[in-house]
VOMAR-595663 format. One record per residue (C-alpha): x negated, z, y; residue in three letters; residue number from 1. Coordinates in pm, whole numbers. Example, Ala and Ser with C-alpha at 12.3 -4.5 7.8 and 13.67 -1.06 7.14 Angstrom:
       x       z       y   aa    i
   -1230     780    -450  ALA    1
   -1367     714    -106  SER    2
***
This chain:
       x       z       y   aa    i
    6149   -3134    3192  UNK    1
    6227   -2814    3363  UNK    2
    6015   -2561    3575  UNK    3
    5901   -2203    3383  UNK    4
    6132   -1887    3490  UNK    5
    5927   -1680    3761  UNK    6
    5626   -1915    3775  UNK    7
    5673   -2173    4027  UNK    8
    5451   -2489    4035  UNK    9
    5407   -2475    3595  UNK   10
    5611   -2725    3426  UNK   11
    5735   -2647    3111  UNK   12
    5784   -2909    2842  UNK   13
    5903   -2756    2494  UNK   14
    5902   -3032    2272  UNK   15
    5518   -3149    2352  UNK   16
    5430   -2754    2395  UNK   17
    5608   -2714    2045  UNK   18
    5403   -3040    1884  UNK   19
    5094   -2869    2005  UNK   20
    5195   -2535    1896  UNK   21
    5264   -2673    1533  UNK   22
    4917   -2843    1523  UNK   23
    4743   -2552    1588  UNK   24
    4937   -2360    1357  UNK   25
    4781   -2580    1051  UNK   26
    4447   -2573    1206  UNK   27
    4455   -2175    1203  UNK   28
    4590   -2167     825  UNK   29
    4331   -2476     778  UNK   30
    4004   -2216     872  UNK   31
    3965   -2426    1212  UNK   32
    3952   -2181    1436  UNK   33
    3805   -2354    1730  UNK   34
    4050   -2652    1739  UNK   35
    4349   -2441    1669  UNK   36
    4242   -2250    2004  UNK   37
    4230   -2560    2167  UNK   38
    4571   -2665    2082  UNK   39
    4733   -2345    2131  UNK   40
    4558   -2308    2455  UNK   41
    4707   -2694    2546  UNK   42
    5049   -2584    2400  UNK   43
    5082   -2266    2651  UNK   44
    4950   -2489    2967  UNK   45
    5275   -2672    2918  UNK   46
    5539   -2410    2816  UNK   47
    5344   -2023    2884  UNK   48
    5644   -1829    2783  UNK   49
    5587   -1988    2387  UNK   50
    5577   -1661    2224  UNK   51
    5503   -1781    1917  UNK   52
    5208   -1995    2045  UNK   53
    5041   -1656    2213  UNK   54
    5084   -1491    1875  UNK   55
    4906   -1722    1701  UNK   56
    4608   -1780    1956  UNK   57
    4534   -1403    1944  UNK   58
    4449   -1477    1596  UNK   59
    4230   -1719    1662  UNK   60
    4034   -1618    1960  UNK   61
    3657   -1393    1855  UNK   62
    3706   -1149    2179  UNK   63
    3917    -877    2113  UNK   64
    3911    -820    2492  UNK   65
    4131   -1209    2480  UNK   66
    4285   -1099    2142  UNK   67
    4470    -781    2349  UNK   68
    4553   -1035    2624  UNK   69
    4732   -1256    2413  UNK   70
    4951    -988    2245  UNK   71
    5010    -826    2569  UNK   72
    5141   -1189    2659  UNK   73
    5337   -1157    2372  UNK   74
    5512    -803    2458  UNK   75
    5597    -937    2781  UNK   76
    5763   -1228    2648  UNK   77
    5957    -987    2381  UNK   78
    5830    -616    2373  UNK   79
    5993    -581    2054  UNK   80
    5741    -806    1811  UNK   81
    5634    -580    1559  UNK   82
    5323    -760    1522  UNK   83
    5201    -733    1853  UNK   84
    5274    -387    1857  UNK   85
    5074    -370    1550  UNK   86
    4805    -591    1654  UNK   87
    4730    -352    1989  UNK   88
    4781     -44    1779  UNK   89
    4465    -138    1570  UNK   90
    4258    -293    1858  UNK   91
    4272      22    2043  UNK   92
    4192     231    1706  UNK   93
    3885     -10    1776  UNK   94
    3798     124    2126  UNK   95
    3951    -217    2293  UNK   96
    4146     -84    2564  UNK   97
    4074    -377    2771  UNK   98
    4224    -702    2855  UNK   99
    4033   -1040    2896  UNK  100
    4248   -1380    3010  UNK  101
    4183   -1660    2805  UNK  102
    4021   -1986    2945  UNK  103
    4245   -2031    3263  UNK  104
    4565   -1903    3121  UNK  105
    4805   -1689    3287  UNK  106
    5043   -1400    3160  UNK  107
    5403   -1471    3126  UNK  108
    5621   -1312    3383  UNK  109
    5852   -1020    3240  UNK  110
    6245   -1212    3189  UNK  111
    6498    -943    3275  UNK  112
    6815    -933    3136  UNK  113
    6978   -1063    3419  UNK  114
    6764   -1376    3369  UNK  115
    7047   -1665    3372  UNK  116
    6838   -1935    3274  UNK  117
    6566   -1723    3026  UNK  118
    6293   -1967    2894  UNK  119
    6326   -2083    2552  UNK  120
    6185   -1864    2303  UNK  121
    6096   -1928    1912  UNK  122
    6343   -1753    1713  UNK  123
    6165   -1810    1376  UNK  124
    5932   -1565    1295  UNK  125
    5637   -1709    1033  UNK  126
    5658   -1662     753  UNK  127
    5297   -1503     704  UNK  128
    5200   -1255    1011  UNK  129
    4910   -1379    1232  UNK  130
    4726   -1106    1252  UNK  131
    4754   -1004     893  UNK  132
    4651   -1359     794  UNK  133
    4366   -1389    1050  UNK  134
    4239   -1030     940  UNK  135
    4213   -1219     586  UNK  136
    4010   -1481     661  UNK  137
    3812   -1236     864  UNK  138
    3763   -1068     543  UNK  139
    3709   -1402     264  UNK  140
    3457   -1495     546  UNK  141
    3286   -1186     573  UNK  142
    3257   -1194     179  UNK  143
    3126   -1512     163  UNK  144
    2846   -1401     384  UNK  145
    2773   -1122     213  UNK  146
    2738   -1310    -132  UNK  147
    2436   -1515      37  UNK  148
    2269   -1221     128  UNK  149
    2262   -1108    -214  UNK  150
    2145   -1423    -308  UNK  151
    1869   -1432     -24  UNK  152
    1797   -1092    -124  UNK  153
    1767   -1183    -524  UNK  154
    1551   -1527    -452  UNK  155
    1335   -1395    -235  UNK  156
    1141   -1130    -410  UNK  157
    1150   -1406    -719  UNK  158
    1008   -1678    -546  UNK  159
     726   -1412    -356  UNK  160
     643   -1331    -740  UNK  161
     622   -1700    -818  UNK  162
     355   -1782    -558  UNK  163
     149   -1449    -628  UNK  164
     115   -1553   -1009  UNK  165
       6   -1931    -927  UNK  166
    -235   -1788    -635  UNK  167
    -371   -1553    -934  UNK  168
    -345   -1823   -1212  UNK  169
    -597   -2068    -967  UNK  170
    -820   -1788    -901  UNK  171
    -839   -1690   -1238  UNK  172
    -955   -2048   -1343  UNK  173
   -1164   -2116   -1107  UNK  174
   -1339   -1801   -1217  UNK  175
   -1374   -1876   -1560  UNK  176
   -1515   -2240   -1503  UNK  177
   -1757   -2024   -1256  UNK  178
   -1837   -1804   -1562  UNK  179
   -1845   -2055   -1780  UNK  180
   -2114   -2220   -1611  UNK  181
   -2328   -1963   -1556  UNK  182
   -2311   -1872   -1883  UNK  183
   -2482   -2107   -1973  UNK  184
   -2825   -1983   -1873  UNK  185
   -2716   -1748   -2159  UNK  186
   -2704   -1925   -2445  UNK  187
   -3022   -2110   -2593  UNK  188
   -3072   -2476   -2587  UNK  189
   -2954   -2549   -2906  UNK  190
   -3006   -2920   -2847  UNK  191
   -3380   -2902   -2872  UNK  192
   -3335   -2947   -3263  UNK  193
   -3279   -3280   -3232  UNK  194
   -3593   -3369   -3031  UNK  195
   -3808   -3515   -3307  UNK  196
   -4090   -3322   -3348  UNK  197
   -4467   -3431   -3299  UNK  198
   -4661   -3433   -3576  UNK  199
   -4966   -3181   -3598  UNK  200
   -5220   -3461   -3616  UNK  201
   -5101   -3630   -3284  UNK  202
   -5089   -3357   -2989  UNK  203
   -4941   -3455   -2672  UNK  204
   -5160   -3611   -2473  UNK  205
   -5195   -3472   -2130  UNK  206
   -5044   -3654   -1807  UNK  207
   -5278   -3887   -1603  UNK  208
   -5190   -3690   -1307  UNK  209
   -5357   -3412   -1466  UNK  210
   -5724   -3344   -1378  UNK  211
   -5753   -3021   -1494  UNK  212
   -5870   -2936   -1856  UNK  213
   -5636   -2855   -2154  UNK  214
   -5706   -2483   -2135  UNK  215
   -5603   -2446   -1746  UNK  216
   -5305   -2697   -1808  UNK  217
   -5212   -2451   -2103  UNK  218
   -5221   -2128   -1927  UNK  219
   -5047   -2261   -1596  UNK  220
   -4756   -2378   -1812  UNK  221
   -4777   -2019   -2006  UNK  222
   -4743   -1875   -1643  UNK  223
   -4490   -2064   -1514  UNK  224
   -4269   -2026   -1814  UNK  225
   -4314   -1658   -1842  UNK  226
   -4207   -1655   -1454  UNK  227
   -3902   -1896   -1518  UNK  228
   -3803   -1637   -1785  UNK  229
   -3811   -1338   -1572  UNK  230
   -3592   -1519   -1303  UNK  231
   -3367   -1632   -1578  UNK  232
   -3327   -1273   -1669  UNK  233
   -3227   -1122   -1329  UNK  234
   -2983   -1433   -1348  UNK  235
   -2816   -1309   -1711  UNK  236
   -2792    -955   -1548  UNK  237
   -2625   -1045   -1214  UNK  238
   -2391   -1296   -1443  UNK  239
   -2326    -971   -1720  UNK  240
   -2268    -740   -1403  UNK  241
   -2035   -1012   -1217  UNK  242
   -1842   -1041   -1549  UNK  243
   -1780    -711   -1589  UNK  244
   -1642    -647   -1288  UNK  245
   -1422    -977   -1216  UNK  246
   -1239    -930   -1590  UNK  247
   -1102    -582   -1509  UNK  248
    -733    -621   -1534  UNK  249
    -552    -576   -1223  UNK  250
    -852    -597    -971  UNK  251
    -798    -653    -619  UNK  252
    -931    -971    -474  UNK  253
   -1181    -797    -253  UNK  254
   -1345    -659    -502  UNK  255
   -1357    -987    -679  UNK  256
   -1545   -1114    -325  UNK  257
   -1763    -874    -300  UNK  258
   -1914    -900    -704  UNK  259
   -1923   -1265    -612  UNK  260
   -2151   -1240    -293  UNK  261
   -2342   -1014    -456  UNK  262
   -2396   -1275    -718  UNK  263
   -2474   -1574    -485  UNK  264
   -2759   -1300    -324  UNK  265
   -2935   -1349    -660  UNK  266
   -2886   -1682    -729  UNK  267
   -3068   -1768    -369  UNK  268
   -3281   -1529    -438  UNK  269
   -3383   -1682    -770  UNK  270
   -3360   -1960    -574  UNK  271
   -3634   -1852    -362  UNK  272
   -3863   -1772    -621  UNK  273
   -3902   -2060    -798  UNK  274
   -3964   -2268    -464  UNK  275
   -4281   -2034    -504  UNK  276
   -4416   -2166    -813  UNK  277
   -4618   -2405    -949  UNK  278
   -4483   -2611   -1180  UNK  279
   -4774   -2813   -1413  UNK  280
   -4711   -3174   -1438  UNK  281
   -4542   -3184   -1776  UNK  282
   -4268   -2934   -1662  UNK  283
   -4195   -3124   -1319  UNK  284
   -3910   -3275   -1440  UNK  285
   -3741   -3028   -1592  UNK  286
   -3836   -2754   -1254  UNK  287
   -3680   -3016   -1044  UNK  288
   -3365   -2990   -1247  UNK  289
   -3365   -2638   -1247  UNK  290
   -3390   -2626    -882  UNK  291
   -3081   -2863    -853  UNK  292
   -2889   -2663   -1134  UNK  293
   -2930   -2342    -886  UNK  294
   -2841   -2516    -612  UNK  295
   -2499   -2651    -716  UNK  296
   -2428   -2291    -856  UNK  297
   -2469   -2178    -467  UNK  298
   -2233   -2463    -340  UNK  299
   -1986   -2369    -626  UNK  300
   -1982   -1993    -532  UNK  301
   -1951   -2071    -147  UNK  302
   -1636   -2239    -271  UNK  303
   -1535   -1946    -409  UNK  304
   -1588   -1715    -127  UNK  305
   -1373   -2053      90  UNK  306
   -1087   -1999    -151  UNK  307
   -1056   -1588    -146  UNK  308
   -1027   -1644     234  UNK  309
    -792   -1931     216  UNK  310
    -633   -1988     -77  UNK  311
    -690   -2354     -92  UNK  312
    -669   -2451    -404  UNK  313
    -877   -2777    -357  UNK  314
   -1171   -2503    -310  UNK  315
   -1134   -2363    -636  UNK  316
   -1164   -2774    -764  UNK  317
   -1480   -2826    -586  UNK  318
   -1630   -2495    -712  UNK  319
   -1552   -2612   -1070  UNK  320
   -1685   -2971   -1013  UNK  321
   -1980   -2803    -878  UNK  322
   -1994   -2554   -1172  UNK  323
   -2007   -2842   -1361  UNK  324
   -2248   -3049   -1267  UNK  325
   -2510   -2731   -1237  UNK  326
   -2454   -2687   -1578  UNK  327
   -2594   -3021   -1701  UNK  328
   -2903   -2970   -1470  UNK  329
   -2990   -2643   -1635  UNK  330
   -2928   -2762   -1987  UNK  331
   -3142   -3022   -1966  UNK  332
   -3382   -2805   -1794  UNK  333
   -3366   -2520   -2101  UNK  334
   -3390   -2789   -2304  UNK  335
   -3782   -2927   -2156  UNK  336
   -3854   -2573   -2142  UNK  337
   -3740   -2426   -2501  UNK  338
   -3967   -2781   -2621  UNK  339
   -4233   -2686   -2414  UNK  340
   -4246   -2335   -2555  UNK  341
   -4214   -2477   -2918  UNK  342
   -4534   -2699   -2813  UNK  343
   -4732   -2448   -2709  UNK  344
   -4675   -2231   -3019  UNK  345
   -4776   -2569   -3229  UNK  346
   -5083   -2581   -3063  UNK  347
   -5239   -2206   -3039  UNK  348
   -5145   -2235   -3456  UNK  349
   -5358   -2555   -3463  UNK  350
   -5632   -2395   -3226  UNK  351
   -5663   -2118   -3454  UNK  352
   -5771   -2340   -3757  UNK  353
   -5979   -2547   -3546  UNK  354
   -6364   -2550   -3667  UNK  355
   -6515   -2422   -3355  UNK  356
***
């Protein structure tokens, strides 16, 4: 083991330094930049006047600030290297005028010619420059990362289209099983046909709740119905007008809110008005299911107002369920009151051949 030329107190051992040297080497051509730094780093602790080993660290290193320090190491070990030349002719077309030391390393002294005893020095140049070979994976690297942008860049607006159509696709369901339902109130009771009909010679006989006489129990149920029909119109009209405005293509969701509140508004009103009336005794039943009907069409459309604020999908499942269920309540309901109209008509045509 000898001591460096010019730098007293640094022993030099070549054939470790040069194990060291050659490691790092094949990390460097191996993409491991890190670890070849390391060992290169290691390798010039032990011999510092290794001019191959600064060569190759300069290619390694990120700072170009270090990167200039290395090949100015190298031009002091041999000013002649083309590729240091090279190397600091294109950092300082950069604007890196600067030097940086690496870790704790220290430049090589300058060997004169005089030197007797002149530090050994690699002779073989590689057969790839550093710096040409670093600037290449510099470059695959920097093309590499530029190829997952692009692909960021390509997925993202994809997958952002993906999620707008589902979000659409749930409202748009949910708003045809709220349509659906409502339109219900729409459509006559067709089910009524298959109610057996009384004959003429046995009327229905009246409940024993009932204390009032046929005629008043007659014209409250002509009232009442007349008043259930005028709330069941108001209810086709806000449905007709909701409709028309929710199936424009391309709406925007607020105005999809808005036709909606204004559609609950008559519903509770509605609501409201048949809490004010009196329902005879025969047509209890079917005013209680009514009232239910309406009242599940209010929970449904709060659900729908929950899911244009939220998105929740689970809201647009509980508006359908409770869609759903109103439905049955008012079909039964149209049902007691188309029979109890059909009633009625029986009897006024059997009142007016009655001998009086």
């Amino acid at each position: 083991m000898t001591t460096t030329t010019g730098e007293p107190g640094v022993r030099a051992n070549p054939t470790e330094a040069r194990d060291l040297v050659e490691r790092g080497i094949a990390a460097a051509r191996g993409g491991q930049r890190r670890v070849a730094a390391g060992l290169l780093a290691r390798a010039l602790k032990l011999d510092p006047r290794d001019e191959r080993a600064w060569l190759w660290l300069s290619g390694v290193v990120d700072d170009p600030a270090q990167r200039a320090f290395c090949l100015q190491a190298v031009l002091r070990i041999n000013p002649n290297n083309p590729h240091a030349r090279r190397g600091l002719a294109y950092l300082a077309r950069q604007g890196t005028t600067t030097a940086q030391p690496v870790a704790d390393l220290a430049p090589p002294a300058i060997v004169s010619e005089e030197t007797t005893e002149p530090a050994p020095v690699a002779t073989s140049t590689p057969k790839e420059p550093p710096q040409t070979r670093d600037w290449w994976f510099h470059w695959r690297w920097q093309r590499r990362e530029t190829s997952r942008v692009r692909v960021v860049l390509w997925v993202l607006p994809i997958v952002l289209l993906a999620v707008a159509l589902i979000l659409h696709q749930s409202v748009s369901v949910a708003r045809e099983r709220a349509l659906a339902a409502l339109a219900a109130e729409q459509q006559p009771a067709f089910t009524v046909a298959t109610v057996p009909a009384q004959p003429f010679a046995t009327p229905t006989p009246i409940p024993a709740l009932e204390a009032e006489p046929l005629a008043v129990v007659e014209s409250l149920t002509v009232s009442y119905l007349t008043a259930i029909e005028a709330i069941r119109a108001d209810l086709r009209t806000a449905t007709a007008a909701y409709r028309q405005e929710t199936s424009q293509p391309g709406g925007a969701s607020i105005n999809h809110v808005a036709a909606t509140q204004r559609l609950r508004a008559t519903v509770a009103q509605a609501l409201a008005n048949l809490g004010e009336l009196r329902a005879p005794g025969v047509l209890l039943p079917a005013h209680e299911d009514y009232r239910q009907g309406l009242e599940l069409e209010l929970a449904g459309l709060d659900a729908i107002l929950e899911f244009y604020s939220t998105y929740d999908v689970a809201n647009a499942n509980r508006a359908a369920l409770r869609f759903q269920e109103a439905r049955a309540f008012i079909e039964r309901a149209q049902a007691s009151f188309q029979a109890q109209r059909q009633l009625l008509g029986e009897m006024s045509l059997m009142s007016a051949y009655t001998i009086r």
